[in-house]
N, C-alpha and C positions, 0 to 999 in steps of 0.2 A: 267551704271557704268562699266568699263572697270576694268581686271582683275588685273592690276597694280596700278588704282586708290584705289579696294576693300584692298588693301594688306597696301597701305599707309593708308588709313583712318584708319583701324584693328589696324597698327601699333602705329599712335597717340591715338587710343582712349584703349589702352593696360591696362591701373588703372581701368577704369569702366568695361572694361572685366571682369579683374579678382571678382569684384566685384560681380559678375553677376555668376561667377562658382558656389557658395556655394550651391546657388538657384537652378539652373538646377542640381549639384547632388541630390539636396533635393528633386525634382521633380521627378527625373529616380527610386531613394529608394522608396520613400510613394507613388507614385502617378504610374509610369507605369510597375514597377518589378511587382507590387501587381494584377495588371490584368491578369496575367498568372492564379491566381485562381481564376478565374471567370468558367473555364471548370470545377470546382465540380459541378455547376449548370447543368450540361449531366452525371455527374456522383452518382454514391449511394456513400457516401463518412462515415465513421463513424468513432468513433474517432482510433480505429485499424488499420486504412488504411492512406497512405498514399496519395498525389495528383495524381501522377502515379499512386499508386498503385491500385486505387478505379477502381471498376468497370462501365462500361458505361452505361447510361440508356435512355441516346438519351434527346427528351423530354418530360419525364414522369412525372419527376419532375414541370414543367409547367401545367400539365394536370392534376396534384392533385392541385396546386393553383387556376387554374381555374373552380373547380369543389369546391373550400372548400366554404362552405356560409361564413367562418367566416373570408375568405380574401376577400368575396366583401362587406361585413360587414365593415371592416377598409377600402377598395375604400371608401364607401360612405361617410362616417368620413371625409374620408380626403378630398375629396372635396368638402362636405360640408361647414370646417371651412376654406380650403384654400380661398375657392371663397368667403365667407366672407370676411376673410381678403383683398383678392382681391379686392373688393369694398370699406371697410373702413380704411385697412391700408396703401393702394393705394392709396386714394387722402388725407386723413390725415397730410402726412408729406408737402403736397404740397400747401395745406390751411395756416399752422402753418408757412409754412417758408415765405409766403408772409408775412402773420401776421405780423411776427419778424422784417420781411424786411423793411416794410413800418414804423416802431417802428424810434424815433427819436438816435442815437446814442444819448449813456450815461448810467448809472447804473441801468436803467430800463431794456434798453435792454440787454443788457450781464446778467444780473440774471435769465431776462425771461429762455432766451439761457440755461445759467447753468443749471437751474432747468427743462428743457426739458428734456436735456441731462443725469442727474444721474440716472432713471431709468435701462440705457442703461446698465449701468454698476455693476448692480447685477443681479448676480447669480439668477437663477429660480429656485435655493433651497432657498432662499431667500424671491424671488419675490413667489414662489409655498407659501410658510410660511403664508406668508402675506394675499394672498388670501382665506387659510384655515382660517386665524383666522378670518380675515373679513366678509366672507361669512358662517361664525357657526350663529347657533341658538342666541348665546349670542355677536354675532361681531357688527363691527360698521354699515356694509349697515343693517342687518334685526333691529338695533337700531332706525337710520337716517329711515326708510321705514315706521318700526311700528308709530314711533312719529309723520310721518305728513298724517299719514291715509292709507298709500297707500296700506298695508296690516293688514290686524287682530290679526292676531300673528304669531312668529316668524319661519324661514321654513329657513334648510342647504339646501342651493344652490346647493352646491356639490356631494349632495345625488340624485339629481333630474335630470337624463338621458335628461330632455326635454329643462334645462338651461344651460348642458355642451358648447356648442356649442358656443353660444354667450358668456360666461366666457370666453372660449380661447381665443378670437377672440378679448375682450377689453383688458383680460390682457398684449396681447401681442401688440396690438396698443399704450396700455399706456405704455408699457416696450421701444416700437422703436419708437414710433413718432419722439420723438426730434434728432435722433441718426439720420433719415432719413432728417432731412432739411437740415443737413449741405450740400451734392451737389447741393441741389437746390439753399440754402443761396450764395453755392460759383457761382455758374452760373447767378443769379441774379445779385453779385457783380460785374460780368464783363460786366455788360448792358451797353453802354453809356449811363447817364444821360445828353448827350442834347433832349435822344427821350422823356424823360420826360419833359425837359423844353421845348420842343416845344410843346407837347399835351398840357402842364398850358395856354403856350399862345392862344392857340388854343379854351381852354376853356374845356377841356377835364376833368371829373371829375377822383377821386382814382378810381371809380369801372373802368370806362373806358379803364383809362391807365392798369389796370391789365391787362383787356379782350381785347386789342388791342396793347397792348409792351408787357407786364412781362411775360404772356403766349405763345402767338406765338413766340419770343424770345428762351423761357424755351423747346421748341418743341422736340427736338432734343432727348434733357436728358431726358423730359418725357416717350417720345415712348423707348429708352436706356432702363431705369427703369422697363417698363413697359415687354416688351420683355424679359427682366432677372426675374422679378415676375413670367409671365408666365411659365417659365422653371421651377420653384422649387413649382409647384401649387401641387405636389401630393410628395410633401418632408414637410411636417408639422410638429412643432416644438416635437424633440423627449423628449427634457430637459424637457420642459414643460409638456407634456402627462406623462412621468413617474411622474412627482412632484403631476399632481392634479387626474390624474386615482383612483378610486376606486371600489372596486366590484359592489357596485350599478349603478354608471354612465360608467360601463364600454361598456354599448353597444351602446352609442354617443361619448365616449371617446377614444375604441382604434382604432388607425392610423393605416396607413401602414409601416409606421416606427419603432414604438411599437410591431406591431406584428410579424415583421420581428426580431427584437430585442429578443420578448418571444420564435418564434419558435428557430429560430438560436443560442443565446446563455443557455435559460433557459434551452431549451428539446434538443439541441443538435444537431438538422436537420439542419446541415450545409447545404446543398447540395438543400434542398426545400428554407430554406431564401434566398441562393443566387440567386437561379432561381427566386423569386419575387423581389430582391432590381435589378436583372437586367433586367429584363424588365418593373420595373418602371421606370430605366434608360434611356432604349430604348426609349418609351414611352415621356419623360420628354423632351429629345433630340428635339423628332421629334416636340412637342408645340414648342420647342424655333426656330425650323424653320419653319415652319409655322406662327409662329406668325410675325417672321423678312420678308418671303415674302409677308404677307398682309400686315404690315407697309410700305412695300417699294409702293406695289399697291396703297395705300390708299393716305400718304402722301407724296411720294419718298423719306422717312426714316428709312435706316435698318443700323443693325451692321457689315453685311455680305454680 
């Protein structure tokens, strides 16, 4: 594009421009002003001191989080229930939106839909609510467990460090599953259906055409998906860990998010939380490329 063509194109497309400003100031405020304090992570910062004003301390700050048990304590946490979820709420939404897909248009299907979908959209003071009450002595799974045998009496889930793990990991699958089909539902919409009418003639049964159209098809979005998963594997949900943490389960419970949360704003250590939420950053980065150059290797699929 020639630099007289860039000027005329600019010039016509001037409405979605402006459009487009709000956004980028909204960007340069919240998003890259605020990297400038990222240097209290080299610095001893307290709350008397200023961002200049703090004194430097290189990376010492790093070298107390790498030494504390109780931040590889939250590592282990957190990728424990991330890779969890990894596994199950990673191919979950991708199960469900076939489901849905292959569902006949009409009032079946769109309610299925609906009712995927409202989880999505409460609150995990809400959803946290619901699974204390659920999971108490007196709730509905120790009710439903006791009556068909499966247990002898009743036992709070929540209390029990060795059930945290898998509780996070269903409620937060049941919370997004349905909120997760929709790109797959809309990538599937745009399949052509003559590769289905030719597989019928062909004789090609539903399991077939899934594993040979709807999937190789879905490729693209999945490795997408899957690639973006990967990058927030050691970011685990903080809403949720604050709602269901307690003193008992807190040694399968807290995160790295959480703990960066208690050092940094409970006790004050600006300067140590930021040194650990940035090198989980670092860290989180370097998976998401990594994971885009094996994608590319594997199936010459990347975002980059």
């Amino acid at each position: 594009m020639t630099k007289k063509t860039f000027w005329r194109t600019l010039k016509s497309q001037i409405p979605l421009q402006l459009m487009v400003i709000p956004g980028i100031i909204f960007m340069i405020i919240f998003c890259y002003i605020p990297i400038y304090g990222l240097v209290i992570a080299f610095k001893s910062l307290t709350v008397t001191d200023t961002i200049a004003s703090a004194p430097w301390v290189g990376l010492e700050n790093f070298k107390i989080a790498f030494s504390d048990k109780f931040f590889w304590e939250s590592v282990v946490n957190t990728l424990a229930i991330s890779f969890l979820k990894l596994g199950i709420g990673f191919i979950a939404p991708i199960i469900l939106a076939i489901m849905i897909f292959e569902l006949r248009d009409g009032w079946f299907k769109k309610t299925v839909q609906t009712i995927s979908y409202l989880p999505h959209f409460l609150s995990w003071i809400v959803v946290g609510g619901m699974m204390i009450s659920w999971l108490s002595t007196s709730g509905l799974i120790n009710t439903f467990l006791v009556g068909i045998g499966v247990i002898d009496s009743p036992k709070n889930f929540l209390v029990d460090p060795n059930s945290y793990w898998f509780i996070a990991v269903l409620s937060d699958v049941w919370k997004s599953v349905g909120w997760g089909t929709i790109i797959y539902l809309a990538t599937m919409a745009g399949i052509d259906p003559t590769y289905y009418e030719a597989a019928k003639i062909d004789g090609a049964t539903k399991i077939q055409q899934i594993f040979h159209i709807t999937l190789p098809l879905m490729k693209f979005v999945i490795t997408l998906m899957f690639i973006l998963s990967v990058g927030g594997i050691l970011g685990s949900n903080l809403d949720q860990t604050l709602v269901l943490i307690n003193p008992l389960n807190a040694s399968h419970a807290e995160v790295i998010n959480s703990y960066v949360y208690k050092i940094g704003l409970a006790q004050g250590d600006f300067s140590y939380a930021t040194a650990v939420g940035l090198a989980i950053s670092v860290i989180s980065l370097l998976l998401v490329v990594i994971t885009n150059k094996l994608s590319k290797k594997v199936n010459n699929r990347s975002i980059f």
